[in-house]
N, C-alpha and C positions, 0 to 999 in steps of 0.2 A: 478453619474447619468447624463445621456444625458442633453442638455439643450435643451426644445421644439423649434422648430424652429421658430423666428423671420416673422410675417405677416408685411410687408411694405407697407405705405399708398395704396392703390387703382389705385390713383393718379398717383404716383410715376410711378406704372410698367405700366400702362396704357399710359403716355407720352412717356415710354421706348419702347412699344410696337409698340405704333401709329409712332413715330422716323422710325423705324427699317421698317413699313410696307410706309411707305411712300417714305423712300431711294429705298428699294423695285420696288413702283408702278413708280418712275422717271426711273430707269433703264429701269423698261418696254417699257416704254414711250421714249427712247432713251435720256434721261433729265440728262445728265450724270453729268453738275456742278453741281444741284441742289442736284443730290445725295452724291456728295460728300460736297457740304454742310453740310449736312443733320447725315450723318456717323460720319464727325471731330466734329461737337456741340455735339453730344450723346458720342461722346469719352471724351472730355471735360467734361459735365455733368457728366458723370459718374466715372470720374478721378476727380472732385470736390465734390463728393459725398464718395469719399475711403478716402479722405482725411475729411472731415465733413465741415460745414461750417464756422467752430472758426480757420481750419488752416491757417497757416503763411504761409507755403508753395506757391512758387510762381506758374501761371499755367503752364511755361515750365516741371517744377519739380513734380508736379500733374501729368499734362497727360505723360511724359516719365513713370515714376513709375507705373502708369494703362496700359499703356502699354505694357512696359515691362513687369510686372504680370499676366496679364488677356488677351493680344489680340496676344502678341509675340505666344505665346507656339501652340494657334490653325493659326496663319498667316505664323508665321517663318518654319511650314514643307514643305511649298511649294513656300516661298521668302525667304531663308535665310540671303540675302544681303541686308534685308531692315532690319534699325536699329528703334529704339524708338524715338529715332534724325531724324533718317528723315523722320517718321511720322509727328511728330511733326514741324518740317520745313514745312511739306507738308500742315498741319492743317494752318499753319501760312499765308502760299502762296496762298490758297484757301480761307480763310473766310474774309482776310485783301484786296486781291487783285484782285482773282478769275484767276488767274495766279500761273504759276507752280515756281516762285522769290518769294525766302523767303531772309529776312538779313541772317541765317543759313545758306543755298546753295551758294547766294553772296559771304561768306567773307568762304567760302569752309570748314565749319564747320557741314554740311548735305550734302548730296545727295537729286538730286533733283529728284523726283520721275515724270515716264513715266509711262501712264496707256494705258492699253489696253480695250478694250468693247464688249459686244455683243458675236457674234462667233468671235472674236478675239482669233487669237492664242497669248499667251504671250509672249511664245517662239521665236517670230518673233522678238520682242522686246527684249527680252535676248541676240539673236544675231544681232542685231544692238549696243546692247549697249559694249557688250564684247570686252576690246580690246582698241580701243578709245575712250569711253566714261564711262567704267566701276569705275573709281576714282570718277567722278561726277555724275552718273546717276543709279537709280536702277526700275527696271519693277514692274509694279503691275496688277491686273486686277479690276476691279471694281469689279465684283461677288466675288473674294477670300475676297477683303478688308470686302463688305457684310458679306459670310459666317461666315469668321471668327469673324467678328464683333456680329453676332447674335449670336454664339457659350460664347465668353467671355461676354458679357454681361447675358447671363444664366448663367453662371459656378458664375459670379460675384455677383448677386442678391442671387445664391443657399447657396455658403460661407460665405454671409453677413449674411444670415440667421440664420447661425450656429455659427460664430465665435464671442464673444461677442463683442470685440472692435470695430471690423469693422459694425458690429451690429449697437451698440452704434451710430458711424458717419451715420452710410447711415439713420437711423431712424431719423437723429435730418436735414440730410440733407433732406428726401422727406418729411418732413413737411414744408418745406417751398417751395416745387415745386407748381405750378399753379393746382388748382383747376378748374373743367369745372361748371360750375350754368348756368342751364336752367332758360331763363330770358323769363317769357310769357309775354302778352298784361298785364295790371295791375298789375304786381307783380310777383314775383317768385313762 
């Protein structure tokens, strides 16, 4: 017999949601660090959420595995050359530094990730990087990282839903996400 599917705090997708629409409203806004801000914590979050909150797992080993899983399969048909590694470099480079130097790109253990924005062609960047810069450098665009990031985190939330284990984690993880409490003049 099916198992009903799994309801997730409120909370939880409601952070996930406001995350995704917020990365969103900065791209519009041309706020391009802020959005990738914004996309690397919610991959984070939600790579320490597939893992639950009792794992050992460190968070390079967390978010490569969510990525690899969940963000590779809708990112990787239109950037094949970016790895879960150099996401992950790139997470590193941007929330530590707000620079594209991760230690991973440094000591040539990632690729260091070019992005593209806007009506950017990415392709323009394909072919800057091809050639001499292709061993160290891989293209991104902000809207694909977006897309595809709105895509796996649905597909992510839908199989937590169903699958018991991963159930089990993401339930014991969005219980401990932040709650919003309306604070009025004397009292709640």
């Amino acid at each position: 017999m099916p198992q009903e599917p799994i309801e997730f705090a409120r909370e939880f997708r409601q952070n996930i949601a406001h995350t995704l629409l917020a990365a969103e409203h900065c791209l519009e806004q041309r706020q391009q660090m802020p959005a990738l801000i914004l996309m690397y914590s919610l991959m984070d979050s939600l790579a320490w959420a597939s893992f639950g909150p009792s794992a050992t797992a460190g968070v390079g080993e967390r978010f490569e595995s969510w990525a690899t899983q969940w963000l590779l399969p809708y990112l990787g048909a239109s950037y094949p050359e970016i790895s879960a590694r150099d996401l992950y470099a790139a997470r590193c480079a941007v929330l530590h530094t707000m620079t594209g130097d991760s230690d991973l790109s440094r000591k040539g253990k990632a690729k260091r990730v070019m992005y593209a924005w806007g009506t950017a062609d990415v392709e323009v960047l394909r072919r800057l990087i091809r050639g001499r810069l292709e061993a160290t450098h891989v293209p991104l665009h902000y809207d694909g990282l977006l897309s595809s990031l709105m895509w796996a985190a649905a597909v992510f939330l839908e199989e937590a839903s169903r699958d018991p284990s991963l159930s089990q984690r993401v339930l014991a993880a969005s219980a401990r996400h932040y709650v919003n409490v309306e604070v009025k003049d004397g009292g709640i």
